[in-house]
N, C-alpha and C positions, 0 to 999 in steps of 0.2 A: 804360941801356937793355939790357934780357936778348937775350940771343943767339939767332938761330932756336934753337939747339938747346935752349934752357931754352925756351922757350914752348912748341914741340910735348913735351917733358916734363911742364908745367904742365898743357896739353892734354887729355895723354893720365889724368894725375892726376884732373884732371878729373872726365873720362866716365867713369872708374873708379867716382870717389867717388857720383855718380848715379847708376850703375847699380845700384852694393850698396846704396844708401838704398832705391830702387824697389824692388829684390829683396828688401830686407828687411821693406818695406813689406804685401808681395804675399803674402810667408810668415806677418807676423803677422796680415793679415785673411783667412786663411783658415782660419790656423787658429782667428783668432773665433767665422768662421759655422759650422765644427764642431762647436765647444765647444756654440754656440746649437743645433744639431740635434742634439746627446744629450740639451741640456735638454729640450727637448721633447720628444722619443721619453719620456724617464724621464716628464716630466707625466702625457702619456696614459696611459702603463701605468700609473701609480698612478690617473689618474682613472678607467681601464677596471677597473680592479682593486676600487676603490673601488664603481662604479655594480655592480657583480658582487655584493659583498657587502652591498649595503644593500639589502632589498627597498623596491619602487615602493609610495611612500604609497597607500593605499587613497581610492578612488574618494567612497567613503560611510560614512559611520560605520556600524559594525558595526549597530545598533538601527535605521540606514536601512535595510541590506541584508536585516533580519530582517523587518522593517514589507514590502519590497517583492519579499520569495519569494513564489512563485504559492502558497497553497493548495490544499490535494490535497482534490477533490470527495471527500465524505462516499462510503465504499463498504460495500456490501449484504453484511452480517456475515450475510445470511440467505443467503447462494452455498452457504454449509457449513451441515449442519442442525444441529448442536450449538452451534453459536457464539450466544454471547446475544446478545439483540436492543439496539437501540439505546443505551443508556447501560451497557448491559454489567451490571444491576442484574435481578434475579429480584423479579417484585409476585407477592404473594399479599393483593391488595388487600382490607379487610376488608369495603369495602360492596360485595362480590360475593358476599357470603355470610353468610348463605343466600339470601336474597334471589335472588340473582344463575343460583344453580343450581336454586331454581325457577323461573325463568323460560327459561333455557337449556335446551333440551329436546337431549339430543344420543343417540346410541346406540353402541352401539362400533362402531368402524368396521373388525371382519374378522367374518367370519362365521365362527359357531360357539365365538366364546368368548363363555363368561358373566361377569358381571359379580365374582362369585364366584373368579375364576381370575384375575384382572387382580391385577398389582403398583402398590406406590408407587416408581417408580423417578425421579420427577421432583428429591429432593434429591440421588443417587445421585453419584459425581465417577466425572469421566472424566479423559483422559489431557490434560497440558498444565496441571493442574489447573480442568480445566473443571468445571461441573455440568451436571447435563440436563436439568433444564428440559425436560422431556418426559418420558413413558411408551411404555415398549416393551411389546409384544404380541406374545409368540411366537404364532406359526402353523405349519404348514408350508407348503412352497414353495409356490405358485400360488393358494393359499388366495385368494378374492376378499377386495379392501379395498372398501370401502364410505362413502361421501358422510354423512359425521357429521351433517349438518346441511344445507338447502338452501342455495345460496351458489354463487356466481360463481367458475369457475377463471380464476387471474389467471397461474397461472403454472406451465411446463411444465419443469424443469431439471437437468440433469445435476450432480450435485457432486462433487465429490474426495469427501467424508465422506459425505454422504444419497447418493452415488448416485442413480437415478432417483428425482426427485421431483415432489412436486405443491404450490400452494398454491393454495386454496380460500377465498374472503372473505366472510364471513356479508354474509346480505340487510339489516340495519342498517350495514354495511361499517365495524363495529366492531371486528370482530373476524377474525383470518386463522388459518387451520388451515392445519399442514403434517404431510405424509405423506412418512416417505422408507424407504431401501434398497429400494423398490419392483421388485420382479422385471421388470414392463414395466406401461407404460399400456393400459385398456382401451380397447378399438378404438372411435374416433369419438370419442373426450376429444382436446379444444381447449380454447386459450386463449379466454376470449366465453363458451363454454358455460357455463349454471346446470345443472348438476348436483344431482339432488334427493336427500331424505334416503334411504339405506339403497341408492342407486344404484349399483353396479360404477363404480368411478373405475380402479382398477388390480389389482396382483394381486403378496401377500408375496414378497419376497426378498430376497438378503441382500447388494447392491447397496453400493457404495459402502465405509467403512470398519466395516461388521459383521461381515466377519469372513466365510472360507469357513464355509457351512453353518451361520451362526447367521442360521437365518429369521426375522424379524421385522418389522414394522412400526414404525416411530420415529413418534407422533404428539404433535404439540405444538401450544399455544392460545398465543395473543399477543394481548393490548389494543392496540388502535391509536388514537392521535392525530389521523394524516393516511392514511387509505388509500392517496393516494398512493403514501406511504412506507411500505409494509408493513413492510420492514425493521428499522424504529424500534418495533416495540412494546415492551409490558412480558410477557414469557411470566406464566401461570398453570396450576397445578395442573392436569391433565386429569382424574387419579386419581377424584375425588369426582364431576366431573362425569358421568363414563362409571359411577360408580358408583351415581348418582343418590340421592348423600348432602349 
């Protein structure tokens, strides 16, 4: 049988040996859940890393996204009086003539040029490589412009290029005349009013992009489909018919 003093030795061996087990128990799970929360931190930075550089699948197939952009409302190429009309195509339709310019009675629309003194400047190019699709009319300044034709003013309008202008719709509402770089409109022209042939509608200038001091009248015919849609015509020739050829 051991002695007190061997069993409080054994004792104390003991509690020793338990307490290093527990302490070393303590130190290896801790530093387990360590080890486990660098894994983690590394995960997310690689999957932060990750979701950073891969762009977010698309919603809808490209041909969806293109099927369901809004369309942009058809806009008034006639805002600017040199821009062609509607399909961007010049008619010199051939059953308008002659036929077409005998029955079109029209007159020049500035007073005091003869027929005689008019140009063809409707193949003529302008800048951007446009064409013009219209006949210019030197005058001088304030010269009165005059109503081609009896016909409905449908339209009173400032342009970047025509400057003040006018557009005028034949009584068949086939056909739209337009007048620009217009010095000012004659007093008591409205929109509504029918305006009769050889009438005061406005008065030459050089408005808009003609240019300081080149006086002139820009006048152009357009075919219409839809009155509505003046915008949409096919321009023709003015030349012959002011010429009354």
């Amino acid at each position: 049988m051991a002695s007190p003093a061997t069993r409080v030795r054994l004792r104390v061996l003991l509690i020793f040996g338990v307490t290093l087990t527990a302490l070393s128990l303590f130190v290896w799970a801790r530093a387990r859940r360590s080890g486990d929360g660098a894994s983690l931190i590394d995960r997310n930075q690689k999957e932060t890393a990750q979701s950073a550089s891969t762009p977010p699948p698309p919603s809808a197939a490209p041909s969806e996204l293109l099927s369901s952009a809004p369309t942009q409302s058809p806009v008034d190429p006639r805002m600017e009086p040199e821009a062609l009309l509607g399909d961007q195509q010049t008619s010199q339709d051939a059953s308008l003539s002659p036929n077409f310019v005998g029955t079109l009675k029209l007159i020049i629309p500035v007073v005091g040029v003869k027929p005689e003194q008019l140009l063809d400047t409707f193949t003529a190019s302008r800048s951007e490589g446009r064409v013009h699709d219209a006949i210019d009319i030197p005058a001088p300044a304030g010269t009165p412009v005059l109503a081609a034709t009896d016909g409905e003013i449908i339209r009173l309008f400032q342009s970047e290029r025509g400057g003040t202008t006018v557009y005028q719709l034949s009584p068949d509402k086939k056909l739209v005349f337009y007048y620009a770089h217009l010095q000012r409109y004659a007093d008591g022209l409205a929109v509504g009013k029918v305006a009769r042939q050889g009438e005061v509608i406005a008065y030459v200038g050089d408005t808009g992009n003609a240019g300081a001091g080149n006086y002139h009248l820009h006048f152009s015919i357009a075919i219409l489909a839809d009155p509505k849609r003046y915008w949409e015509g096919k321009n023709i020739n003015p030349y012959p018919l002011l010429r009354g050829k």
